[in-house]
C-alpha positions as CSV (number, residue, x, y, z in Angstrom):
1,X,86.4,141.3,89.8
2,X,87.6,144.2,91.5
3,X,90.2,142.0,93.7
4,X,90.9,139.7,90.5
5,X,94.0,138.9,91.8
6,X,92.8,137.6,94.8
7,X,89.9,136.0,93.3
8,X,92.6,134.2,91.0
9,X,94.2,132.9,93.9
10,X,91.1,131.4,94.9
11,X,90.3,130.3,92.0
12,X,93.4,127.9,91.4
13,X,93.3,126.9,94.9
14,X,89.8,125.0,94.6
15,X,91.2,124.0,90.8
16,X,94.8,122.5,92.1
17,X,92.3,120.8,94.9
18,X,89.7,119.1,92.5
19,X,92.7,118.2,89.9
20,X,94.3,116.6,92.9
21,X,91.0,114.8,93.7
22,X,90.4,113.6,90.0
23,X,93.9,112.7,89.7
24,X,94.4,110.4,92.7
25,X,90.7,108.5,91.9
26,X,91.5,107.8,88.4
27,X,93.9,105.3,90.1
28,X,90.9,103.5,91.6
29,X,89.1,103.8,88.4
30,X,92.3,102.8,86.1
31,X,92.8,99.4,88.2
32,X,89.4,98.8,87.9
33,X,88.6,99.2,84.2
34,X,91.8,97.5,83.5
35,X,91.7,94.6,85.6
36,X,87.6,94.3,84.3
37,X,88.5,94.2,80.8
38,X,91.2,91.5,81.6
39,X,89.0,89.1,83.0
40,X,86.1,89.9,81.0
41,X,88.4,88.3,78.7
42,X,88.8,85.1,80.6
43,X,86.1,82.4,80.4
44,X,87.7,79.9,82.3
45,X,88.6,79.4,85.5
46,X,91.9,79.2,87.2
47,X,93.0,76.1,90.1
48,X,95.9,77.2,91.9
49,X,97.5,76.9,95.7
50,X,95.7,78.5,98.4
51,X,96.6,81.8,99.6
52,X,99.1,82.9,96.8
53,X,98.0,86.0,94.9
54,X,98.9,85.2,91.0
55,X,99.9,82.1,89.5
56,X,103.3,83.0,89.5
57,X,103.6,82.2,93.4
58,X,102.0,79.2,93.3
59,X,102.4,75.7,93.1
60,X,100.6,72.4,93.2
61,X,100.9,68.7,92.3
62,X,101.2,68.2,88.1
63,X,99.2,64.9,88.7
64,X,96.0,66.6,90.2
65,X,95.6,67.6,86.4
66,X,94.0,64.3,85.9
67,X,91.9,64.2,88.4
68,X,90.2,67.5,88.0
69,X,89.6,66.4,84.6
70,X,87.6,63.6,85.7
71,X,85.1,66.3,87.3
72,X,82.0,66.8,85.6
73,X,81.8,70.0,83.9
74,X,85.5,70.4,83.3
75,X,86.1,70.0,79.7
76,X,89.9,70.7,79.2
77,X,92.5,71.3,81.5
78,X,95.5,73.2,80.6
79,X,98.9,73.1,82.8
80,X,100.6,76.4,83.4
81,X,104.2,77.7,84.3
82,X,105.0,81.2,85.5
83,X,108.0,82.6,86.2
84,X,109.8,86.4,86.6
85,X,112.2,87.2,83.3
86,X,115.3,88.4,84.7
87,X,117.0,89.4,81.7
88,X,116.1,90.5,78.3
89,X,118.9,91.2,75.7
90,X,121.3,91.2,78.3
91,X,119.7,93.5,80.0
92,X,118.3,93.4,84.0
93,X,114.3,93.5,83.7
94,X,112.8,95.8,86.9
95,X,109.9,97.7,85.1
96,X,107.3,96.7,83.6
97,X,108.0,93.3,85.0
98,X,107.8,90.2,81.9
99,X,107.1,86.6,82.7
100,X,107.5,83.4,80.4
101,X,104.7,82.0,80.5
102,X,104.4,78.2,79.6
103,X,102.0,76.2,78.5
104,X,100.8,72.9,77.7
105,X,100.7,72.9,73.8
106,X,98.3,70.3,73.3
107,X,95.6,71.0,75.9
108,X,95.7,75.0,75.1
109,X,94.9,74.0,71.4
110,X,91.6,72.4,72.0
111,X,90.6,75.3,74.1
112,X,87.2,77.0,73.0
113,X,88.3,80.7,73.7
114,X,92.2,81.2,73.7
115,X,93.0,84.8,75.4
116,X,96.6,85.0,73.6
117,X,96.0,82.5,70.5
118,X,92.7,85.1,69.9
119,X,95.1,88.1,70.3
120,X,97.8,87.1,67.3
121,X,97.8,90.1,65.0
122,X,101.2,88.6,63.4
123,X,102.6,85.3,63.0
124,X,101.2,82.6,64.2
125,X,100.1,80.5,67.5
126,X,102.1,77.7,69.0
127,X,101.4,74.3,67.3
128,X,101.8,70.9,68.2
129,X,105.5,71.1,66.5
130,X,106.8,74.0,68.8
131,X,106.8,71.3,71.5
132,X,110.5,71.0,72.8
133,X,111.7,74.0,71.0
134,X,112.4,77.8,72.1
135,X,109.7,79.2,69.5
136,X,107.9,82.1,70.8
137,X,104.9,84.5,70.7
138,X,105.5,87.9,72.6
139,X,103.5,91.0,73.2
140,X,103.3,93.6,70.8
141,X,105.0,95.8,74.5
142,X,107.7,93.8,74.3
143,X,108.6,93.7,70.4
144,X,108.5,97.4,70.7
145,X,110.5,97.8,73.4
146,X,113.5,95.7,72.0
147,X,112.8,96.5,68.9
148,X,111.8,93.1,67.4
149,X,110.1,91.5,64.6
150,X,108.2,88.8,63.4
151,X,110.8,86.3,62.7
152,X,113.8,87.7,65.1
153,X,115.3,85.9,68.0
154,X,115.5,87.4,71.6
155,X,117.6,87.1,74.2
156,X,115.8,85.5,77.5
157,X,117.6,84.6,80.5
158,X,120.2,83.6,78.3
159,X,118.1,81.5,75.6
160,X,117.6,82.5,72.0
161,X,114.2,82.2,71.4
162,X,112.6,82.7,67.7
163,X,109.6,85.0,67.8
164,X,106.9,83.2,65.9
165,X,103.7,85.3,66.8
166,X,103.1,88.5,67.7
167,X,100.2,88.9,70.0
168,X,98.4,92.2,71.8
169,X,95.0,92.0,74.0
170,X,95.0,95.9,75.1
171,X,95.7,95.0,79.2
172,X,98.8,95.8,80.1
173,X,98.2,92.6,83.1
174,X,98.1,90.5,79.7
175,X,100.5,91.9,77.5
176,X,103.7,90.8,79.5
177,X,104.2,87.3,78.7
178,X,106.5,85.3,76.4
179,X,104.9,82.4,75.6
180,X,107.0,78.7,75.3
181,X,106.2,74.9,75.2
182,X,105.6,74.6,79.2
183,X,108.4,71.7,79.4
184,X,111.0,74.2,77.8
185,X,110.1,76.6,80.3
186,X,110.5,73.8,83.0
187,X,114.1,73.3,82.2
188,X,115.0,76.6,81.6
189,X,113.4,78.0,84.8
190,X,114.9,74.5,86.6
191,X,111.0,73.9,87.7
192,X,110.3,70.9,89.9
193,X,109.3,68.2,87.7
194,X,106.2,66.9,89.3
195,X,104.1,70.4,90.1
196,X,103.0,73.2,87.9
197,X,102.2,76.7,88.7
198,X,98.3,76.4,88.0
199,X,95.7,74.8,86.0
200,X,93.2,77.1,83.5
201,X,90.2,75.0,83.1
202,X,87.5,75.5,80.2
203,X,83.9,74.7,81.4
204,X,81.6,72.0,79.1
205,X,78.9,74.0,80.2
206,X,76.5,71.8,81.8
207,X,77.2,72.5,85.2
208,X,77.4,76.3,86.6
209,X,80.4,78.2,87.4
210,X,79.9,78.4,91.1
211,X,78.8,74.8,91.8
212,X,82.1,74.0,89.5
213,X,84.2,75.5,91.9
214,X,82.5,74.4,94.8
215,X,82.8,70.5,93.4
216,X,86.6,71.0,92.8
217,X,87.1,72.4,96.1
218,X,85.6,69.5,97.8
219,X,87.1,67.1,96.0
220,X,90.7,68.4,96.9
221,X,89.5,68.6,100.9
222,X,91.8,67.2,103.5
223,X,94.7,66.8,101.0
224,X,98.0,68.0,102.4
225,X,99.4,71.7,100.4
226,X,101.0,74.0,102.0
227,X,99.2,77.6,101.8
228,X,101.6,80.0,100.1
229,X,103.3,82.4,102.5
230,X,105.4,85.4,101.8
231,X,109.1,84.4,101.7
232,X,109.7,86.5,105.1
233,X,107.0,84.6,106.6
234,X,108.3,81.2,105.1
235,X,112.2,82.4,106.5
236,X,110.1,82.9,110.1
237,X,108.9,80.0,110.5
238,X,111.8,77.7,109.4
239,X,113.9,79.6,112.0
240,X,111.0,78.8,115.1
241,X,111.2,75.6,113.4
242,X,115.1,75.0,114.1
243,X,114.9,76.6,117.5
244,X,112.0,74.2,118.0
245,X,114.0,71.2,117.0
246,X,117.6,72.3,119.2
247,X,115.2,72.5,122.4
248,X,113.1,69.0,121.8
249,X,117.0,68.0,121.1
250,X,118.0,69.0,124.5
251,X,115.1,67.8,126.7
252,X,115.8,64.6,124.7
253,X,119.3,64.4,126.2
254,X,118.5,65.4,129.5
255,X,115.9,62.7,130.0
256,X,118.7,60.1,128.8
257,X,119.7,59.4,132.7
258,X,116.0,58.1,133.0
259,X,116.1,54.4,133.7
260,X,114.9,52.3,131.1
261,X,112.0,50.9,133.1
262,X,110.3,54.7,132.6
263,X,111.4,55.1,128.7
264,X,109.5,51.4,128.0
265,X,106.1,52.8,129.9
266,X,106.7,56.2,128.0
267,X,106.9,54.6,124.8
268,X,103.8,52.2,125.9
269,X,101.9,55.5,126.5
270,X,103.2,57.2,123.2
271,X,101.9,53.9,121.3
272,X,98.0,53.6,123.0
273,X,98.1,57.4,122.3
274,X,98.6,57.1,118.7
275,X,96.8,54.0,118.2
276,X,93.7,56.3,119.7
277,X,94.6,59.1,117.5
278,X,94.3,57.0,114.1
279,X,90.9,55.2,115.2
280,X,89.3,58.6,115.8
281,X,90.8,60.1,112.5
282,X,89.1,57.2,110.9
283,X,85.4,57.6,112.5
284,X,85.7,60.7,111.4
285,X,81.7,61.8,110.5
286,X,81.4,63.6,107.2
287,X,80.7,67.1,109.2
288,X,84.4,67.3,110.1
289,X,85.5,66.3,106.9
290,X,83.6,69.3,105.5
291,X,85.1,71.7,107.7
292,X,88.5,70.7,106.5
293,X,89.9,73.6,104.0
294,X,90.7,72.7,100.5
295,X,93.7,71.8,99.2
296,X,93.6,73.9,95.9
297,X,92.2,77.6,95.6
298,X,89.9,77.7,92.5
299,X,88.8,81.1,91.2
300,X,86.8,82.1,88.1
301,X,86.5,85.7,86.6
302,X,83.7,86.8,88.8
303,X,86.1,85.9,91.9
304,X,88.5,88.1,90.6
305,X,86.7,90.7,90.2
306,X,84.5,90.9,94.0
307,X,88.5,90.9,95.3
308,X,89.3,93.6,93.3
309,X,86.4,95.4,94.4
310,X,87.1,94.7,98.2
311,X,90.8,96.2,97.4
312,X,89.6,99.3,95.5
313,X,87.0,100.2,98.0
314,X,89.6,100.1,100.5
315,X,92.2,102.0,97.8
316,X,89.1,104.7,98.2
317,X,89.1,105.2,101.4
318,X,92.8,106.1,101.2
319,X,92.5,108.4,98.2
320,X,89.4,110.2,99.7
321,X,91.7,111.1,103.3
322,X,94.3,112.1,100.9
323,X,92.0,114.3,98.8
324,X,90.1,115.9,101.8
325,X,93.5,118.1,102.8
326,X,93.5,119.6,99.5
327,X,89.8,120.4,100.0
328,X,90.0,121.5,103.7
329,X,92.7,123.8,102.4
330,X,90.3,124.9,99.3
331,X,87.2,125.9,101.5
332,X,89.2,127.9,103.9
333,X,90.7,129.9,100.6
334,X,86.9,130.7,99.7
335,X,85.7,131.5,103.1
336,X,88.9,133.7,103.6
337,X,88.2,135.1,99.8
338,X,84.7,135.8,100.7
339,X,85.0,137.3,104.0
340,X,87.4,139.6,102.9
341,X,85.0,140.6,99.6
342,X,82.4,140.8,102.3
343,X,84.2,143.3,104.5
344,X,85.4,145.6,101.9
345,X,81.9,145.9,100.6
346,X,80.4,146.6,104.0
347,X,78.8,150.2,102.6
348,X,77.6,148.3,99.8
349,X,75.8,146.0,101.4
350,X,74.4,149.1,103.9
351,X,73.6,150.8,100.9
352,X,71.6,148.1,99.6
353,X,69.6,146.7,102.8
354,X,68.4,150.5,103.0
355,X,67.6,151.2,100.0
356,X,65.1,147.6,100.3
357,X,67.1,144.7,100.2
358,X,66.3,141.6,102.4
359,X,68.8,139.5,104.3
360,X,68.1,136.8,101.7
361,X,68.8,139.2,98.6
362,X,72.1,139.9,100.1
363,X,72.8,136.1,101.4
364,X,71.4,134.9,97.4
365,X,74.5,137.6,95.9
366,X,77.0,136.5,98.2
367,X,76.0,132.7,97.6
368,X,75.8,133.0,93.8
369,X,79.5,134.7,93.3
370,X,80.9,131.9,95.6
371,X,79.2,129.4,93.6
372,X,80.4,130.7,90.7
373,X,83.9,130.4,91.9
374,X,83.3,126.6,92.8
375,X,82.4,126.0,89.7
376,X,84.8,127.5,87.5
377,X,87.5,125.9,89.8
378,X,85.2,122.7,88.9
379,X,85.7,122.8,85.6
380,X,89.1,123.8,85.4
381,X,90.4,121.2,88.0
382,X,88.4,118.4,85.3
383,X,90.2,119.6,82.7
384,X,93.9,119.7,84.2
385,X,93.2,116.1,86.3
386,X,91.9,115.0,82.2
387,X,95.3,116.9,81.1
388,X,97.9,115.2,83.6
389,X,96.0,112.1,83.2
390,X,96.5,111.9,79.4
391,X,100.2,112.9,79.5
392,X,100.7,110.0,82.6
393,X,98.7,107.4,80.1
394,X,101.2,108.9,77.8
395,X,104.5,108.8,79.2
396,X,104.1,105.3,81.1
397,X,101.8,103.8,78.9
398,X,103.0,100.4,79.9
399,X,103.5,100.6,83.3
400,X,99.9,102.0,84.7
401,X,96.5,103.0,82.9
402,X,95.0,105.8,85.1
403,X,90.4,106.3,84.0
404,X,89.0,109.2,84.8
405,X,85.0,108.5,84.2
406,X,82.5,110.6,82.9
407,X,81.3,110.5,86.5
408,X,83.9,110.9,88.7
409,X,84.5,114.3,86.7
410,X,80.8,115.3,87.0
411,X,80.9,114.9,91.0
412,X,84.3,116.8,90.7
413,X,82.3,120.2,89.1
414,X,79.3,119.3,91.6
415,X,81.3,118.9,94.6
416,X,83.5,122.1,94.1
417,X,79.9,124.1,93.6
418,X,79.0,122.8,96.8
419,X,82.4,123.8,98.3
420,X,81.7,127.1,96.8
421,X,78.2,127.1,98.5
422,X,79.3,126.1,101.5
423,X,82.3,128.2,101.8
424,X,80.2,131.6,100.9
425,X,77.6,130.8,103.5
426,X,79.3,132.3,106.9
427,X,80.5,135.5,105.4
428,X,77.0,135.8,103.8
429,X,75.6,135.6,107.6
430,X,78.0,137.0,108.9
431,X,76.5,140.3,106.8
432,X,73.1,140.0,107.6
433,X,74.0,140.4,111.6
434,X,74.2,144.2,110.9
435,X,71.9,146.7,110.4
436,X,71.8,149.4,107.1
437,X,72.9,152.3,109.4
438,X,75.6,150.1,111.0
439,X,77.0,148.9,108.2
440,X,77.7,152.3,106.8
441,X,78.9,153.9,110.1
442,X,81.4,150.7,110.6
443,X,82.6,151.4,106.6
């Protein structure tokens, strides 16, 4: 207290450092409460093409519909559309993105648990007479935001569409879609007519969730669908593609001067080769056929959830290299603090060690007010990561969701303690090296 100046300095140094620390992991723990109370929300499982990420990148054949019906377990199965809104009132869409969202009307009515039909808090659902018109049902997010009502039309990508329902599930991955008969959607979005972006399939129950998926999987093996690719990727390999094509082009014209008597036993060879190729593709035994890889990606909730895990342990790792300058900065503040309290207290300490103090009463004092200073910083660097966190929540409410747990904030008060341990420990040695009588001749 008699350097409070200093000691402040200190003090907000090891606060900035643990607000920093609880800011940047309340990403992790915002993605992963938000993204957990979106699919605890889902009961069903999703079919979709291997490799995309979402729904909206993918597409498969509309006709495999039928056929995963036929699986057992499967009790309805419900044809999607996604695709990116562009424009809203006239107005570009960049941020938060929107999507309409189509659906098969029929198939989504006889569904057990309905996320969006079980969200309406105004209006009404979608009903078997919506089919071929531009009704709607849009997020409470979106009404807000272009100030809309229960029985207004909105502008969408140049459609007016009549807002019938009103619907709001509390995830911000949820609450972005504009819900239409999925054949409306088709023609506005110019979708191919034979494929559909996924299917959402409702379990009958008797059969389990894995061994669901694993059936589906294997019933869709060796069929030919493209994994998705990202669009620089798919750009890529058209181009080798071309240049692939140009040079089988020219060989082709060089061998042209051949006589014909080699192009007849060329072609003879080409044929006994293929002929050979097709028999062994036939005899095939069933182990090869189970190595093949599935022609449709089938995830259910718990899927979901072990890749976000994967992603956020690896989003940790990041935040934890970021956060570790701020504390690196915030124990040398306290060992610098410390030592300097230390050295300026020199006759103290002398004082005290001859008058019957022990090494450990001195290192305990020096400890103690280091401590002390971890975990005021502690508790003030909770509170202003809790602060900035509400006013982020705040301000972008529908862009991000940041979650600062009960126990991320209770390691951030132990783990700046331990800083302030840690960092009091050398100058606290460093004291005990002298002697009573030198410490009063060196002050």
């Amino acid at each position: 207290m008699s350097r409070s100046l200093r000691s402040f300095l200190c003090l907000m140094g090891l606060t900035i450092a643990i607000a920093g620390m609880v800011g940047l992991f309340s990403i992790a723990g915002g993605l992963e409460k938000t993204v957990s109370q979106t699919f605890g929300k889902i009961t069903g499982i999703v079919a979709m093409q291997p490799g995309a990420p979402i729904p909206l990148f993918s597409r498969i054949p509309r006709s495999w519909g039928e056929e995963i019906g036929l699986i057992p377990g499967v009790a309805i199965v419900n044809a999607e559309i996604w695709s990116r809104v562009n424009m809203i009132e006239g107005k570009p869409v960049i941020s938060p993105p929107r999507f309409l969202f189509g659906t098969e009307i029929p198939t989504r009515l006889q569904l057990k648990h309905g996320i969006y039909r079980e969200a309406i808090y105004a209006g009404r659902f979608l009903s078997l007479e919506d089919q071929g018109s531009l009704n709607t049902i849009i997020s409470k997010q979106i009404a807000e935001q272009h100030q809309k009502q229960l029985g207004d039309t909105i502008d969408v990508n140049g459609q007016e569409m009549t807002i019938v329902g009103l619907y709001e599930t509390g995830s911000i991955l949820l609450d972005v879609a504009i819900i239409l008969d999925i054949e409306m959607v088709r023609t506005i979005t110019r979708f191919d007519p034979n494929s559909v972006s996924c299917f959402y399939l409702e379990q009958s129950g008797n059969v389990k969730n894995d061994e669901l998926v694993k059936n589906i999987k294997n019933h869709f093996k060796g069929r030919e669908l493209a994994s998705w690719q990202p669009t620089s990727l798919a750009l890529a390999s058209a181009s080798q593609s071309n240049i692939l094509k140009t040079l089988l082009n020219s060989i082709d014209q060089s061998l042209k001067g051949n006589s014909n008597e080699k192009l007849e036993k060329s072609n003879e060879r080409q044929l006994k080769n293929k002929n050979h190729t097709e028999v062994q593709a036939a005899t095939n035994s069933p182990k090869e056929i189970e190595k093949e890889s599935s022609a449709l990606d089938v995830r259910s909730a718990s899927d979901w959830g072990d890749r976000l895990e994967n992603f956020t342990a690896d989003l940790d790792i990041f935040l934890g290299l970021m956060t570790g300058i701020g504390v690196l900065i915030a124990i040398l503040s306290i060992i610098n603090t410390m030592l300097m309290s230390v050295i300026e207290r020199i006759v103290d300490f002398g004082i005290l060690k001859a008058n019957g103090w022990s090494n450990r009463d001195v290192i305990l004092l020096i400890t103690a007010e280091s401590s002390l200073l971890g975990f005021a910083g502690g508790i003030l660097g909770g509170l202003l990561g809790l602060l900035a966190i509400y006013i982020v929540n705040w301000k972008f409410a529908n862009q991000v969701h940041l979650y600062a747990s009960p126990g991320l904030l209770l390691f951030g008060v132990l783990f700046s303690t331990t800083l302030g341990i840690v960092g009091g420990l050398y100058p606290a040695w460093w004291t005990t090296r002298m002697t009573p009588i030198d410490a009063i001749r060196r002050g």
